[in-house]
C-alpha positions in Angstrom: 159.0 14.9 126.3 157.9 15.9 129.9 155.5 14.7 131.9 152.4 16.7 132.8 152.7 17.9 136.9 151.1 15.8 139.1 148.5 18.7 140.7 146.8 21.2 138.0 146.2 23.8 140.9 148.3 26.4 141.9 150.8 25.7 145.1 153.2 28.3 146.5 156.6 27.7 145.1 159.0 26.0 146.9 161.9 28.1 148.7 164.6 27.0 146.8 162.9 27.7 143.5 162.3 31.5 144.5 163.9 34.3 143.3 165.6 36.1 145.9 166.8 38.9 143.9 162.9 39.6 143.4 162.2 39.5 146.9 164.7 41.7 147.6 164.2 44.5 145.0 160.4 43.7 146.0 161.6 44.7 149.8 163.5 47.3 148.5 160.9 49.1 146.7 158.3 48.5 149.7 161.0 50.5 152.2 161.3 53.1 149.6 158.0 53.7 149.3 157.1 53.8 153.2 159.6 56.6 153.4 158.2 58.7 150.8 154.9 57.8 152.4 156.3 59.2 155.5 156.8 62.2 154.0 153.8 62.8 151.9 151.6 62.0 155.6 153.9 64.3 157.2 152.8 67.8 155.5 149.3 68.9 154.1 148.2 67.4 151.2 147.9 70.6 149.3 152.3 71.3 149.6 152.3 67.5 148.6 154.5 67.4 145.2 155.8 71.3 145.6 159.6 69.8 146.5 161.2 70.8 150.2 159.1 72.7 152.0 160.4 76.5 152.5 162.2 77.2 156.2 163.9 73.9 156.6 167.5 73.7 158.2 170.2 71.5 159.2 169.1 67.7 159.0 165.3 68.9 158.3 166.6 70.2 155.3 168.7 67.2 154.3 166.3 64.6 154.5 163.5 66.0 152.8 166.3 66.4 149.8 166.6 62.9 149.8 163.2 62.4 150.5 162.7 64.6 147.8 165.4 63.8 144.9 165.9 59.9 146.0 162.9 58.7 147.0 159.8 60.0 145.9 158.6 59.0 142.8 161.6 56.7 142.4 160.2 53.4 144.5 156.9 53.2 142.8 158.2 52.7 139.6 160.2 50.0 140.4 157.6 48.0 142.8 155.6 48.4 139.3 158.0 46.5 137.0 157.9 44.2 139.9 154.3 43.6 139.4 155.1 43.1 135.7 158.1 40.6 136.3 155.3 38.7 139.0 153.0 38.4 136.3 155.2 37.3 133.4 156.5 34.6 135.6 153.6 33.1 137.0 152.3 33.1 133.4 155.8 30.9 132.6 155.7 28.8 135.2 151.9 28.2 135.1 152.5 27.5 131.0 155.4 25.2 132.1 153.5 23.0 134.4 150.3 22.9 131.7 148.2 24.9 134.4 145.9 27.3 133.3 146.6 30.8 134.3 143.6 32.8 134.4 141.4 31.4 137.1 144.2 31.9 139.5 145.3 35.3 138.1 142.0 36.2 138.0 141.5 35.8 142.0 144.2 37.3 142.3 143.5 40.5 140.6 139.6 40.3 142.1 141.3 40.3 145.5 143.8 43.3 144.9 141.1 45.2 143.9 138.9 44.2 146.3 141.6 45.2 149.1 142.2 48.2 147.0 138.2 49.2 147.5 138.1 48.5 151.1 141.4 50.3 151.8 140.2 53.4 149.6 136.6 53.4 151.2 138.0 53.0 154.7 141.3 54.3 155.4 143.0 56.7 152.4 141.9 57.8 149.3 145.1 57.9 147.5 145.6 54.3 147.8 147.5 52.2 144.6 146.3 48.9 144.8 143.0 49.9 142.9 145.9 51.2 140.0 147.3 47.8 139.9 144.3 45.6 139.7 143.0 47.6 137.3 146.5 47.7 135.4 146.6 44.0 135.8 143.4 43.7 134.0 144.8 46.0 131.0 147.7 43.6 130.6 145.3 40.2 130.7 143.3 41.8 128.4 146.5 43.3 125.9 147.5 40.0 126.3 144.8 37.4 126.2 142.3 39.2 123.7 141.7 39.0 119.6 144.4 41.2 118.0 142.9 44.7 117.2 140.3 45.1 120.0 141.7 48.1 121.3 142.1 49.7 117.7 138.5 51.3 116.3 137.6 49.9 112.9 
């Protein structure tokens, strides 16, 4: 039988106990998503989503196909099973150590959403961070709540 850790509280994990292939698909998905970013802040928002803009040539032409066909959409969904793998194994290691989770997960969602709100409010109305606190709090609630809630009686 293990021993219980020594501190109860939350501590960034050590570098050797990372996983770089997250941190690279993480940084990955972050480039991916400035790029198509780019693009959607580069034409007005009413062509956003209608493909490559009519009239382009040459190297115009062939990045916004790649910007179009590669990129777009492509990035988000992978920074979102990101956030999923993130949660399931903080959840793991915070069950490993006999820590529990959902103070800590809790801040951290309150704080995502919180920078979500401010960055809505004051710089862009299209911002995602809102999305993922408020997807994080689906999947605490899916996952932490009497069986049946969601289904009516």
């Amino acid at each position: 039988m293990t021993s219980p850790p020594s501190s109860p509280t939350f501590v960034p994990i050590p570098s050797q106990d990372r996983l770089d292939a997250l941190d690279v698909l993480r940084g990955f998905a972050l480039i991916g998503i400035c790029i198509a970013n780019v693009e959607f802040f580069n034409r007005p928002v009413a062509e956003t989503g209608n493909g490559i803009p009519a009239g382009l040539h040459g190297l115009d032409w062939l990045v916004a196909f790649i910007v179009a066909y590669f990129v777009s959409g492509k990035f988000w969904t992978i920074f979102s099973l990101l956030f999923g793998m993130g949660f399931a194994l903080m959840l793991e290691r915070a069950q490993t150590a006999q820590r529990p989770f959902m103070p800590a997960y809790g801040r951290r969602i309150a704080a995502l959403g919180a920078f979500g709100l401010l960055h809505y409010l004051l710089l862009w109305s299209g911002d995602i961070l809102i999305s993922y606190a408020f997807g994080a709090l689906v999947l605490v609630l899916t996952l932490f709540s009497r069986p049946g809630w969601m289904i009516p009686s």
